[in-house]
PAZAPA-4460 file (N, C-alpha, C; in steps of 0.05 Angstrom, whole numbers, plus 32768, in hexadecimal, padded with zeros to 4 digits):
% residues 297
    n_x    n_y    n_z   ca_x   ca_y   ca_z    c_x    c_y    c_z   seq   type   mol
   7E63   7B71   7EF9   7E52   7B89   7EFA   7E38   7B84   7EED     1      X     A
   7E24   7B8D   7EF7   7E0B   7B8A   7EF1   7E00   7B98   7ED5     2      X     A
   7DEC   7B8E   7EC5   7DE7   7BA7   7EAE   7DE0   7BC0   7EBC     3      X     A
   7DCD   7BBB   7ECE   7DC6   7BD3   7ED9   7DD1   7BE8   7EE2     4      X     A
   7DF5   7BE1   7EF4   7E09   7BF0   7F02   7E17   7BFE   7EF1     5      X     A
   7E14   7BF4   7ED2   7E2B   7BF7   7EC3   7E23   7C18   7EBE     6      X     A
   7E07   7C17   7EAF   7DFD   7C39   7EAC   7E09   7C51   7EC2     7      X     A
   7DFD   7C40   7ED8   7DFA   7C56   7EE9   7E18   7C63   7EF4     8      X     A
   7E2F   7C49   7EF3   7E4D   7C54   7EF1   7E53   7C65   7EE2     9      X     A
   7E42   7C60   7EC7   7E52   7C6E   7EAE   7E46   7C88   7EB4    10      X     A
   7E36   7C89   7EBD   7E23   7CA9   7EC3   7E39   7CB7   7ECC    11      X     A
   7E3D   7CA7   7EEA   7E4E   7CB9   7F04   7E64   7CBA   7EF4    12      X     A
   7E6B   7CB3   7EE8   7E8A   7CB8   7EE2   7E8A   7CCE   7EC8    13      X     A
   7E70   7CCA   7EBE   7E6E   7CE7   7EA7   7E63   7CFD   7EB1    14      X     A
   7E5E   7D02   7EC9   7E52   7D18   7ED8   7E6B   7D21   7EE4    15      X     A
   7E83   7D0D   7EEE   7E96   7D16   7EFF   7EA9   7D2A   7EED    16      X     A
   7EA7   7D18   7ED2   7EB8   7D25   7EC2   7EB3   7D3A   7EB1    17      X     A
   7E94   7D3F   7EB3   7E89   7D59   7EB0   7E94   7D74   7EBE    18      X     A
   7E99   7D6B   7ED8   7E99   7D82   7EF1   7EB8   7D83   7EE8    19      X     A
   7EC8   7D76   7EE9   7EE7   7D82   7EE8   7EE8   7D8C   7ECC    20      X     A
   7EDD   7D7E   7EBE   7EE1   7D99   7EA3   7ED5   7DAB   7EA7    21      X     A
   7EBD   7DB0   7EB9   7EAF   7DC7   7EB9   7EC6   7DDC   7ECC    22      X     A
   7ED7   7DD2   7ED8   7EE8   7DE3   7EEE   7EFA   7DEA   7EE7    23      X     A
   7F0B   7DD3   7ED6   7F1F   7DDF   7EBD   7F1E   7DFB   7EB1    24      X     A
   7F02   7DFA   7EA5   7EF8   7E0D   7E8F   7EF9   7E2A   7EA2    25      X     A
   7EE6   7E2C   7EB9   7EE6   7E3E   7ECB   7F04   7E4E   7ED3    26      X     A
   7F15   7E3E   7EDA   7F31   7E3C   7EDF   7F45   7E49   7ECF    27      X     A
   7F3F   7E4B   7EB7   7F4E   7E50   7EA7   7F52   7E61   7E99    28      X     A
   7F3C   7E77   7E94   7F3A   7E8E   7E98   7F4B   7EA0   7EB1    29      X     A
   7F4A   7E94   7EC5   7F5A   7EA7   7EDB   7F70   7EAC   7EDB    30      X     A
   7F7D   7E8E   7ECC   7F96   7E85   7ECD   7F9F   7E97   7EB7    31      X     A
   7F90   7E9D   7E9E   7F97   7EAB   7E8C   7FA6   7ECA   7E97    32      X     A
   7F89   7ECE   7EA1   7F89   7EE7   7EAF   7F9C   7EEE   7EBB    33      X     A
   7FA3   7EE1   7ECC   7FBF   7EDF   7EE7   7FD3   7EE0   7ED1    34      X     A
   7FD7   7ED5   7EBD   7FF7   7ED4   7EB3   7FF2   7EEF   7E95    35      X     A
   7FD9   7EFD   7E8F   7FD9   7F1C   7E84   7FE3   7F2F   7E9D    36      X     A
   7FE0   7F36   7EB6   7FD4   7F40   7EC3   7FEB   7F5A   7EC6    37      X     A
   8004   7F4D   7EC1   801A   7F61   7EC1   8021   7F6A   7EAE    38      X     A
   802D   7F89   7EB8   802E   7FA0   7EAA   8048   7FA5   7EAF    39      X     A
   805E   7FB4   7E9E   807A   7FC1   7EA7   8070   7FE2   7E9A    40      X     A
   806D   7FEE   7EAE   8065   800B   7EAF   8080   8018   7EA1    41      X     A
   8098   8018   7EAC   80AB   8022   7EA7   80C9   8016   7EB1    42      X     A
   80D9   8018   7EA0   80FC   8004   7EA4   8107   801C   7EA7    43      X     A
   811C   8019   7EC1   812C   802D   7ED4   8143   8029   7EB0    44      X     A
   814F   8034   7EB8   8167   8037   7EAC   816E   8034   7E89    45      X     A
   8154   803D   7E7F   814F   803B   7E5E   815F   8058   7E52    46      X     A
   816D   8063   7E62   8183   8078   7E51   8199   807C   7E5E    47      X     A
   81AA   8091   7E51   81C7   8085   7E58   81CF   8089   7E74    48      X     A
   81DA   807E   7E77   81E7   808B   7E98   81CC   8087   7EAE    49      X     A
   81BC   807E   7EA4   81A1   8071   7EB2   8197   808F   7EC0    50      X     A
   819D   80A2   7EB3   8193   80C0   7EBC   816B   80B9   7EC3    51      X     A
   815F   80A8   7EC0   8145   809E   7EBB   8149   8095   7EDD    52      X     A
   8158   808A   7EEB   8155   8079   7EFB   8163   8062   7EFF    53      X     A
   8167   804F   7F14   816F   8035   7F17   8164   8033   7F2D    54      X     A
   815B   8017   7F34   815A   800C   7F4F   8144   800D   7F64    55      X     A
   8128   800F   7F57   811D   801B   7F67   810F   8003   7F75    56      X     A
   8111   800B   7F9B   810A   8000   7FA9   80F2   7FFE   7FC2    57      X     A
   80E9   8009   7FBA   80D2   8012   7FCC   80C0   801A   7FB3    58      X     A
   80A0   800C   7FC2   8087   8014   7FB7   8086   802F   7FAD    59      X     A
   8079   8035   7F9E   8070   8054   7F94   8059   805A   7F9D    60      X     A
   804B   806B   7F9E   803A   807B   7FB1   801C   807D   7F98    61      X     A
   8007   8078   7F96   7FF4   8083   7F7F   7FE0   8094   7F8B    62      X     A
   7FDF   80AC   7F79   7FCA   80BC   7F85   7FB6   80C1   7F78    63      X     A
   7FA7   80D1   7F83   7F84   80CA   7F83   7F79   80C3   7F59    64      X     A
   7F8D   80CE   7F4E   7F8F   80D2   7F2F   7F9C   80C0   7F2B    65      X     A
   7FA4   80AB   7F2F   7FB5   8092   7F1E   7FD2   809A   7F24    66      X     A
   7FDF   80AA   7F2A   7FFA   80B2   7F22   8009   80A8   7F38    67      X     A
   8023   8099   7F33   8035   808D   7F3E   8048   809B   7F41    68      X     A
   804F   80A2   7F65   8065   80B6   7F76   807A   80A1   7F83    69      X     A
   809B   80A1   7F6F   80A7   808E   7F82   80C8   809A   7F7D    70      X     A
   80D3   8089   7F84   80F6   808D   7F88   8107   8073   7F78    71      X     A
   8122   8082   7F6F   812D   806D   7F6E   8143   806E   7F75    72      X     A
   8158   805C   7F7A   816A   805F   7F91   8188   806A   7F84    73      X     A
   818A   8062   7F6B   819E   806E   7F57   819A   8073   7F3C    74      X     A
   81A8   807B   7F2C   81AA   8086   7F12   81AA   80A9   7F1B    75      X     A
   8192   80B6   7F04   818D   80CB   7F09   81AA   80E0   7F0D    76      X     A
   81AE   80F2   7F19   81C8   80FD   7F1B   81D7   80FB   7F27    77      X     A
   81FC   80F8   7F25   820B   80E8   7F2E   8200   80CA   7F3A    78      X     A
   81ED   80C6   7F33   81E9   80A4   7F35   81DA   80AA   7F51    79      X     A
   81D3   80C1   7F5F   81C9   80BA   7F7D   81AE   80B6   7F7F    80      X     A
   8197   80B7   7F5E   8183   80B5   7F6A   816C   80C9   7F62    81      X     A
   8154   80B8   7F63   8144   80D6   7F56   8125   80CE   7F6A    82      X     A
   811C   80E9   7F68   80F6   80E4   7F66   80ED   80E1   7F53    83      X     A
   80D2   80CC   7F46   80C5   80D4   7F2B   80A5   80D8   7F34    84      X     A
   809C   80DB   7F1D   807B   80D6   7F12   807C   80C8   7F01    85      X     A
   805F   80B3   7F00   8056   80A2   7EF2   803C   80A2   7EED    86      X     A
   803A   80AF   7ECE   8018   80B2   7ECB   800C   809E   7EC6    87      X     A
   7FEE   8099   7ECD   7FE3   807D   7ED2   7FE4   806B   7EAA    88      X     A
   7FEA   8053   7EB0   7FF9   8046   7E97   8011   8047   7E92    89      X     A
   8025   8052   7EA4   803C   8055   7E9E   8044   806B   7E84    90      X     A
   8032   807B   7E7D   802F   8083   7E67   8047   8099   7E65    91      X     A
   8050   80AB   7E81   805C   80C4   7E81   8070   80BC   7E99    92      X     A
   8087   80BB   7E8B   8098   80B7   7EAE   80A9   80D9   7EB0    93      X     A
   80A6   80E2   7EC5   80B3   80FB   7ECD   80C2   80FB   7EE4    94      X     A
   80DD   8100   7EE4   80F0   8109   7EED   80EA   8127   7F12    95      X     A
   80E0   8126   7F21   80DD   8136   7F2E   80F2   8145   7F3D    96      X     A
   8106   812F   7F3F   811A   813E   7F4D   8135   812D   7F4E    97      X     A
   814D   812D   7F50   8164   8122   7F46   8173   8126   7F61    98      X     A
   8174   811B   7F6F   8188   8118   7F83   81A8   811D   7F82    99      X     A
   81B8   8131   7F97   81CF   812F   7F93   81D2   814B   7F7B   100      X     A
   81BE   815C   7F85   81C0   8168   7F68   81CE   8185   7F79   101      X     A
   81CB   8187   7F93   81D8   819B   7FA0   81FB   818C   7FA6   102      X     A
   820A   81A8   7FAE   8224   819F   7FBD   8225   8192   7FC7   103      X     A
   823A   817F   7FC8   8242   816E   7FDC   8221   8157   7FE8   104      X     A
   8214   8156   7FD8   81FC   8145   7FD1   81EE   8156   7FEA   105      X     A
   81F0   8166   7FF1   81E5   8173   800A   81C4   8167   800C   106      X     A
   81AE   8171   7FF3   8195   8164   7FEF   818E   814A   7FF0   107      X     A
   81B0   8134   7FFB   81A2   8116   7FFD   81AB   8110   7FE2   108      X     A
   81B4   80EF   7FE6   81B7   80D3   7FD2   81A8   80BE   7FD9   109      X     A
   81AB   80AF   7FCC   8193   809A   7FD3   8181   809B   7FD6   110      X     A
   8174   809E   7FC9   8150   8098   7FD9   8149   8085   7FE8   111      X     A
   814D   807E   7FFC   8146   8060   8001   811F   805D   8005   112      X     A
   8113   8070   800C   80FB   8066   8012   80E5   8073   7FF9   113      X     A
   80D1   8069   7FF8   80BB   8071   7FE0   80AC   808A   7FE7   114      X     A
   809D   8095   7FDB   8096   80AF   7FED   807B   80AD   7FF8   115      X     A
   806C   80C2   7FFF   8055   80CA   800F   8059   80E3   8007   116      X     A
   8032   80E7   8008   8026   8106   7FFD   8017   810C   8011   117      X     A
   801A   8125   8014   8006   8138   8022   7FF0   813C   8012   118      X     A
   7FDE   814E   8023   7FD2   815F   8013   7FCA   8178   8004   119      X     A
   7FDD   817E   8003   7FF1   8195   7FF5   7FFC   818B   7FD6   120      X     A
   7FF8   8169   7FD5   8009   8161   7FC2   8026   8167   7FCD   121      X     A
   803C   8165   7FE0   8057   815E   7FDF   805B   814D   7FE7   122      X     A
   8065   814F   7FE0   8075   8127   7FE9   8089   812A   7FFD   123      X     A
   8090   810B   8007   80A2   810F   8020   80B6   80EF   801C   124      X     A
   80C4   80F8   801F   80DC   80CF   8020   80F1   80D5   802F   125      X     A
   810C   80CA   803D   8122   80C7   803B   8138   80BD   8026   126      X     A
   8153   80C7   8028   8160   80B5   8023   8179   80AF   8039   127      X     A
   8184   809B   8026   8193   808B   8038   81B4   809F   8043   128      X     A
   81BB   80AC   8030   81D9   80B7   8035   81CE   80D7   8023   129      X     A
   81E2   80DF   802C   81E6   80FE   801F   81D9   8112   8039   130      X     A
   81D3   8129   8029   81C9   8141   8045   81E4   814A   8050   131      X     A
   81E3   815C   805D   81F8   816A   806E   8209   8159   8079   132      X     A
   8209   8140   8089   8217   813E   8098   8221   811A   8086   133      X     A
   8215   8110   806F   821E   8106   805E   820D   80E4   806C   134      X     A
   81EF   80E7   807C   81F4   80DA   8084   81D3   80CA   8087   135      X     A
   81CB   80DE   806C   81AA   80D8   8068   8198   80EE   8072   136      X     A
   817D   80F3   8069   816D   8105   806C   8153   80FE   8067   137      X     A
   8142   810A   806F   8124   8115   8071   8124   811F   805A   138      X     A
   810E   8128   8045   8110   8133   8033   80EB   8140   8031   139      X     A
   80EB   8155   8020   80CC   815F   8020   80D5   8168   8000   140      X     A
   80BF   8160   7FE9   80BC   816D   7FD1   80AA   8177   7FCD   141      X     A
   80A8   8194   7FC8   8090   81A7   7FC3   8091   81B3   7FA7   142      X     A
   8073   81AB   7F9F   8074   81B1   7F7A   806A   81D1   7F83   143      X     A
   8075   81DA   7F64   8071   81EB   7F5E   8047   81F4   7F5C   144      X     A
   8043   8205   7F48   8025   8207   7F46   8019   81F4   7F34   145      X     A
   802E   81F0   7F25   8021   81DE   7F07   802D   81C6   7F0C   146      X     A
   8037   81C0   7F20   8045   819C   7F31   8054   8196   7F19   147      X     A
   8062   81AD   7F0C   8072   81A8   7EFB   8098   819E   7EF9   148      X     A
   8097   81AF   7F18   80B2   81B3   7F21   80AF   81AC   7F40   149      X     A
   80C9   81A1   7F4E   80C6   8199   7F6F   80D9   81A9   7F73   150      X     A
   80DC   81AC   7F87   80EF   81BE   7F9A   80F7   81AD   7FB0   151      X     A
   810F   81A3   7FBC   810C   819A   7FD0   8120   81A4   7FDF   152      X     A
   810C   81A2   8005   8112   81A8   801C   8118   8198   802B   153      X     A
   8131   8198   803E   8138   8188   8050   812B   8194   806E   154      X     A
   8124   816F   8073   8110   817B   8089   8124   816F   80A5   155      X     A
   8133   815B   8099   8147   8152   80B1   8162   8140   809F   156      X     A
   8177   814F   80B2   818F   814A   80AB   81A2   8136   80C6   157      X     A
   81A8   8118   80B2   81A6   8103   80CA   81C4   810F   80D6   158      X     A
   81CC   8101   80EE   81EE   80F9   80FA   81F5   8117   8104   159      X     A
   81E0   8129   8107   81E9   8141   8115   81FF   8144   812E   160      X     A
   81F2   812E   8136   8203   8136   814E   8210   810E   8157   161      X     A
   8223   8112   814E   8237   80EC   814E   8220   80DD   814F   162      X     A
   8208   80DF   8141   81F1   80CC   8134   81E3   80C1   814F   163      X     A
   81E3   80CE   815D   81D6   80C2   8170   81BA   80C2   8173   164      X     A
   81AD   80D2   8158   818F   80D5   8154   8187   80BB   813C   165      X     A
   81A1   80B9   8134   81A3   809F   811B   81A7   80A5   8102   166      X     A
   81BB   8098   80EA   81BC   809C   80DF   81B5   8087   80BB   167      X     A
   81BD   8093   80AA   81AC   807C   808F   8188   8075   809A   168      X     A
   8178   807F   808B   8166   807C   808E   8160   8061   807C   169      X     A
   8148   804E   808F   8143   8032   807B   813B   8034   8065   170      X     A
   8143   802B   8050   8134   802A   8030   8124   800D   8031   171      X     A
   8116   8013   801B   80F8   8008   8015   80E2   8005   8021   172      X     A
   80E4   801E   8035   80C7   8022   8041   80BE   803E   8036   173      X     A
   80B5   8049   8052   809B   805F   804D   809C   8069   806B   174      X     A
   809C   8087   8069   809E   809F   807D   8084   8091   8083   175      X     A
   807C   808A   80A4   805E   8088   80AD   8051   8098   80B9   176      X     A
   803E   80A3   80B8   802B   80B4   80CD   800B   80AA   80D5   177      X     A
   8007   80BB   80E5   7FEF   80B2   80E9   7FD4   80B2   80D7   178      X     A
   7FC3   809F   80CE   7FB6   809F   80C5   7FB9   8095   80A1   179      X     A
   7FD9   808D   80A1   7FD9   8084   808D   7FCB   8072   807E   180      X     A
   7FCA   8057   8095   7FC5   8037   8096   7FA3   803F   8084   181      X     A
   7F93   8054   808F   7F7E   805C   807D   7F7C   8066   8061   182      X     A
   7F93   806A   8059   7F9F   8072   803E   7F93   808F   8043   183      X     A
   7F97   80A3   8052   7F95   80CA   805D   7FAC   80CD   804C   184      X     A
   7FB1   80E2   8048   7FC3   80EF   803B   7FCF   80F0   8053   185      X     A
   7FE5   80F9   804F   7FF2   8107   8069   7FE5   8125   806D   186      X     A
   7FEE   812F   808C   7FDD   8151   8085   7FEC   8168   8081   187      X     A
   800F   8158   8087   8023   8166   8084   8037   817F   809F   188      X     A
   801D   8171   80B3   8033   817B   80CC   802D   8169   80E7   189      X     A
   801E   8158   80DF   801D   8141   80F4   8042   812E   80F4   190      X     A
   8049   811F   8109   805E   811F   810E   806A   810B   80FE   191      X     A
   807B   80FF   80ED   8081   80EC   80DB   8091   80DA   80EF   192      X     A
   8091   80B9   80E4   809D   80AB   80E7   80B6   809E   80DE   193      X     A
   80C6   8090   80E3   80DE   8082   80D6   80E9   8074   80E6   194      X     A
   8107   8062   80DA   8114   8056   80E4   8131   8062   80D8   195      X     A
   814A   805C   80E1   8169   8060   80D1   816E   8044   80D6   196      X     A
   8180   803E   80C5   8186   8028   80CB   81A3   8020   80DE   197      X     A
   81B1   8035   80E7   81CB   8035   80F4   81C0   804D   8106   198      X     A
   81D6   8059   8115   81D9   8067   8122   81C5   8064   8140   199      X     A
   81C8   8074   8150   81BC   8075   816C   81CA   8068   8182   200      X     A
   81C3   8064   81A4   81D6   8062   81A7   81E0   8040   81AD   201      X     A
   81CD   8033   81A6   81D0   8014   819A   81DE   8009   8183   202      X     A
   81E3   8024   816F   81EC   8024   8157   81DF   8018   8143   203      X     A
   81CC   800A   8147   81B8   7FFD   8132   81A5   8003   812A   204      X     A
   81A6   801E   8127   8190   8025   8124   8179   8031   813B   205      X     A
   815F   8040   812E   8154   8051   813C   8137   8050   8133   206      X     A
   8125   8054   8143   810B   8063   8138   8108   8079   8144   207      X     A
   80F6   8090   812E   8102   80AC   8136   80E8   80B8   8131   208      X     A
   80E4   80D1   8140   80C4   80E0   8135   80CD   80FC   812A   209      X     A
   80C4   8103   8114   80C8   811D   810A   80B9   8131   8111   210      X     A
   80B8   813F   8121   809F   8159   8123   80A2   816B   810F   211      X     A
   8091   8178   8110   8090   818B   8100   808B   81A8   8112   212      X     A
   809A   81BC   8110   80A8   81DF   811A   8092   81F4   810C   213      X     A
   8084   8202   8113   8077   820D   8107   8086   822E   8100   214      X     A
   808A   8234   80E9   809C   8247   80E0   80B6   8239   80D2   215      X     A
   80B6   8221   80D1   80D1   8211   80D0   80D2   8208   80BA   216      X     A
   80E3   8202   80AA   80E4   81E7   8093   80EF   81CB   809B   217      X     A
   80FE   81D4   80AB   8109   81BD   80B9   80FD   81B6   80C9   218      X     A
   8101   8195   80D9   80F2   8186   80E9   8102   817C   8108   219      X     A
   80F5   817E   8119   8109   8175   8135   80FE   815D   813B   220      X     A
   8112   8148   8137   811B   812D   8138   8114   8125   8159   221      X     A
   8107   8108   8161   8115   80FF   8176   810C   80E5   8171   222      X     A
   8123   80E2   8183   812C   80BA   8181   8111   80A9   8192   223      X     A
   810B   809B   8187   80EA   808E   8195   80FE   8072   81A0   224      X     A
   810E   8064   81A0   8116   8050   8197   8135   804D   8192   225      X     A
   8142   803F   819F   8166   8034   819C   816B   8019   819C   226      X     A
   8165   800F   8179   816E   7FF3   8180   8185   7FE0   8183   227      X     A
   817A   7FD1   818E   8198   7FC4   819A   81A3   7FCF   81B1   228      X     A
   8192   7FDC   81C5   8197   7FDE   81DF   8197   7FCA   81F6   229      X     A
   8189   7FAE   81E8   818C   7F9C   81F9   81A1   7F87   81F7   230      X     A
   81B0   7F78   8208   81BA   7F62   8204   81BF   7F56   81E9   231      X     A
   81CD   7F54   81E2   81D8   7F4B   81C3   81C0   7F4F   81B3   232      X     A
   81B7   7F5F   81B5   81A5   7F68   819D   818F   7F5E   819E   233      X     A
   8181   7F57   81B6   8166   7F46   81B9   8154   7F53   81AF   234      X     A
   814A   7F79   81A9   813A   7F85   81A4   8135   7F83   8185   235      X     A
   8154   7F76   8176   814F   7F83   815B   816C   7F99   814F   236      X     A
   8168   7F9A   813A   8181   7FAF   812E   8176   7FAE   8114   237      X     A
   8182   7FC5   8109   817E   7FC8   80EC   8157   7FC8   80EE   238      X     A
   814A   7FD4   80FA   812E   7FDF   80E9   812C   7FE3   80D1   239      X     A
   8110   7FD9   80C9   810B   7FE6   80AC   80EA   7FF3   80A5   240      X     A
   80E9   8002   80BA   80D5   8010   80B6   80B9   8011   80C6   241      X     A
   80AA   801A   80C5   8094   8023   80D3   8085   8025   80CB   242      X     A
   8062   8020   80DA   8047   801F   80D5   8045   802A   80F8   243      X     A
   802E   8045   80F3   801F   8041   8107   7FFE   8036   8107   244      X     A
   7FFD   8027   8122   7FE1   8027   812B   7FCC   8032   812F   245      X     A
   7FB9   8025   812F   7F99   8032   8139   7FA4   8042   8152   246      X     A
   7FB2   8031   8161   7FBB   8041   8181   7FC8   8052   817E   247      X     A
   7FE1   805A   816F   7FF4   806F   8172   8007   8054   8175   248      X     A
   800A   8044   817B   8024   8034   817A   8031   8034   8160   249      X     A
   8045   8026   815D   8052   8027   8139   805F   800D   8141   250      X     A
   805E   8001   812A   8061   7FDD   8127   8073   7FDD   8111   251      X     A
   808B   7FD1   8112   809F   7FD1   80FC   80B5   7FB1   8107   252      X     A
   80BF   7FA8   80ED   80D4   7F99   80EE   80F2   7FA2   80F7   253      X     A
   8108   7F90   80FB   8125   7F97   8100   8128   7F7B   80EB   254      X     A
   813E   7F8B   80DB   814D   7F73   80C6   815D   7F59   80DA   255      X     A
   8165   7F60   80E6   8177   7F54   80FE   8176   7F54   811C   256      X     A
   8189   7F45   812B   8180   7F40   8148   8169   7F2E   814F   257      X     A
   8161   7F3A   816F   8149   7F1B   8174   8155   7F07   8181   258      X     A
   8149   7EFF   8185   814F   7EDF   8193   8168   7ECE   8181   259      X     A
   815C   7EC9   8166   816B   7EBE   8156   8178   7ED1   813A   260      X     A
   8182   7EF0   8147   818B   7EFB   8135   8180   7EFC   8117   261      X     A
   816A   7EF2   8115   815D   7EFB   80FA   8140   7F0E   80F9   262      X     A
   8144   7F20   8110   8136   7F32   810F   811E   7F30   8123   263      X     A
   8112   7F4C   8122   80F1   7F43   8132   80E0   7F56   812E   264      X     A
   80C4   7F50   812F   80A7   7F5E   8132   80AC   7F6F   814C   265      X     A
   80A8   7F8C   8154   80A5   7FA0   8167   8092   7FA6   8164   266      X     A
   808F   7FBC   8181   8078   7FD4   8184   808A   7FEA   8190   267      X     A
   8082   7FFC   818C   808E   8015   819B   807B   8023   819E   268      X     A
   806C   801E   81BD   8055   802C   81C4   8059   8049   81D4   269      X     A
   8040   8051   81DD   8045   8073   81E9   8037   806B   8206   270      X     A
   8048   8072   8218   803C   806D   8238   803D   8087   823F   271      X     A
   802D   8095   8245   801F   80AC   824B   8042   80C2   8242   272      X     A
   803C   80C5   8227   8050   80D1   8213   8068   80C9   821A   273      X     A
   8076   80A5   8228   808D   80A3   8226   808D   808C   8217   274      X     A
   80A9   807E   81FE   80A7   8072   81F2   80B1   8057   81FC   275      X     A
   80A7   803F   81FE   80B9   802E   8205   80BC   800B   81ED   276      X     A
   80C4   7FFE   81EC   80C0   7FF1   81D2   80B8   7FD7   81E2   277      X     A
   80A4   7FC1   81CA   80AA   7FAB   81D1   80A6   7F97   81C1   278      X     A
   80BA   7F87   81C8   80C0   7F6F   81B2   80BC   7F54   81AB   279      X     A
   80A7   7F4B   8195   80A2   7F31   8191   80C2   7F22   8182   280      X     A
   80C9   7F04   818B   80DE   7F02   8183   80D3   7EE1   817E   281      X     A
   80E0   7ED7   8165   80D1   7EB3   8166   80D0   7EA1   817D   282      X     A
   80C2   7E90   8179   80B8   7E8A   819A   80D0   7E6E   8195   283      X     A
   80DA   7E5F   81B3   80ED   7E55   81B6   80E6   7E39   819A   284      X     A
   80D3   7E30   8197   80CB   7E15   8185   80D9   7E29   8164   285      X     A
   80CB   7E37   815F   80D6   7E49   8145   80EE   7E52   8145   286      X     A
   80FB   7E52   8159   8118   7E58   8158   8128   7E41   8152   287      X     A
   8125   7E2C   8162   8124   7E0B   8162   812C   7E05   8142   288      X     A
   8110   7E06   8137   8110   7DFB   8120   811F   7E13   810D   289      X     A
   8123   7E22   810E   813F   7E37   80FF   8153   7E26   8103   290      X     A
   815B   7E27   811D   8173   7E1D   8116   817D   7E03   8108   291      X     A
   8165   7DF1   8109   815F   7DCC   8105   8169   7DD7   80E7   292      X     A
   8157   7DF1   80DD   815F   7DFE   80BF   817C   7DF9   80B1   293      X     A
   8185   7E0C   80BE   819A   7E15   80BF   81B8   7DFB   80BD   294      X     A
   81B1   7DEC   80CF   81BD   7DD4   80D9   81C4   7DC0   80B9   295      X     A
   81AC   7DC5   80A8   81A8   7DB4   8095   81AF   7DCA   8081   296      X     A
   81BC   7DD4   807E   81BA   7DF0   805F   81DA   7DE0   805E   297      X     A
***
C-alpha cells in the first residue's frame, strides 16, 4: 500500500463508520419508543367472581371524547358477560350493563361482538347465546339522560323458527352498516349487518340484514346468505363477520370450508335488490403448497 492510499482508506473507513453510528443513534430512540409505547388501561377480572369482566374479545369502540365502548364475553353476572366504559387513560372503568340479568338470560349471554354507536349515543352488539329462544341476539343499549344508566332492548331474537334465519351470532367482530368504513356513526335505522355462526339452511352459518320497523323496537331479519350451500362446503362455513363497501357489497371471511377447508375471502353483492355471493378460494399453486405444509408438520 502506498503512503498516499493509506490516508485516504483511513478517511473512507472513518466516514463509513461515522454514518452507522450516526444510524445507530437515530435508531434508537424509536426502539425506545416502540418498547414504552404500551399501556394496560384495565385487567378483566381484578375482583371476585370477576363481576369486573373476563375475556374480552373484540375491539372497543372510541368516541369522539376518548372514551372506550366494548364487551366482555364473561364474568359480570352469572359469568355471562357485561358492557363497559372506559374513560380516556383508563382512568374510570364502568360497568353499563350485565348480561343474563333477566329470566332465563332472556336479555342475552355472551357478548361475542364489540359494539357500535349511533348518534343518539346507543350502542348496538350481539351476543352469542341467551335471548328467548336460547340461541343469541341483536342487542340495542340506550342511556339514560345523564349516560348514567343503559337500558337494554332486544332488537332480534335468533332460532325463531328451527334457525333457519341462523343462529349464535359471530364473536369478535362488529354489527356493519353503511358508511361505517368512514368512521359515520351509525344513524340508527339504516339496515345493520352480521353473520351467526351456525344455523340456516346449510347449517353453517348465515349473513343476515337487520331492518329497522318504524314504531317497532324490534328488527325484521333476512338471510342475505346460506353457507355451505355448495358442494362440501366450497363457499365457506362458520363466517366471521362483515364490512360493507363503497358499492353496497359486504366483504367478510368464513373460518372454514373452500377449496382447502381453511376458509375464504367473499362478496355478497346486490343485483338489482337480489343477493347472490361470490367466492375467492386459494388458487390451485397455494393450495399445493398447504398441503406440501401440512405433509411436513
Amino acid at each position: 500500500m502506498s503512503p498516499q492510499s493509506f490516508p485516504e482508506s483511513l478517511t473512507a473507513r472513518t466516514a463509513l463508520c461515522a454514518v452507522l453510528l450516526a444510524a445507530v443513534c437515530l435508531l434508537a430512540p424509536f426502539s425506545k419508543a416502540s418498547a414504552s409505547a404500551f399501556t394496560t388501561l384495565h385487567t378483566f377480572c381484578e375482583h371476585a367472581d370477576c363481576r369486573d369482566g373476563a375475556y374480552g374479545i373484540a375491539p372497543p369502540f372510541e368516541d369522539a371524547s376518548g372514551n372506550l365502548y366494548g364487551t366482555a364475553r364473561g364474568g359480570g353476572k352469572e359469568g355471562a358477560g357485561l358492557a363497559f366504559e372506559l374513560t380516556p387513560g383508563g382512568e374510570t372503568f364502568t360497568i353499563l350493563y350485565k348480561f343474563c340479568s333477566k329470566r332465563n338470560c332472556s336479555d342475552g349471554s355472551g357478548p361475542g361482538s364489540g359494539l357500535i354507536m349511533d348518534v343518539n349515543g346507543n350502542l348496538y352488539g350481539t351476543t352469542t347465546d341467551g335471548g328467548k329462544f336460547g340461541e343469541g341476539t341483536v342487542f340495542e343499549l340506550v342511556p339514560d339522560a345523564s349516560h348514567s344508566k343503559y337500558d337494554l332492548v332486544t332488537l332480534y331474537d335468533f332460532c325463531a323458527s328451527s334457525c333457519s334465519e341462523g343462529k349464535n351470532p359471530s364473536f369478535g367482530n362488529l354489527l356493519s352498516y353503511a358508511g361505517q368504513s368512514s368512521s359515520a356513526l351509525y344513524d340508527g335505522v339504516s339496515p345493520l349487518y352480521g353473520t351467526t355462526s351456525y344455523g340456516g339452511s346449510g347449517y353453517y352459518g348465515t349473513a343476515f340484514e337487520l331492518d329497522y320497523v318504524s314504531g317497532e323496537s324490534a328488527r325484521q331479519e333476512k338471510v342475505l346468505y346460506n353457507f355451505c350451500s355448495l358442494s362440501s362446503c366450497t363457499d365457506g362455513s362458520q363466517p366471521a363477520g362483515l364490512v360493507v363497501g363503497s358499492d353496497g357489497s359486504l366483504f367478510g371471511t368464513t373460518t372454514y370450508g373452500g377449496s382447502a377447508n381453511d376458509g375464504v375471502v367473499f362478496q355478497v353483492r346486490s343485483n338489482a335488490g337480489a343477493f347472490s355471493g361470490m367466492f375467492f378460494t386459494p388458487s390451485a399453486r397455494r393450495t399445493a403448497a398447504m398441503a406440501r405444509s401440512r405433509a411436513q408438520l
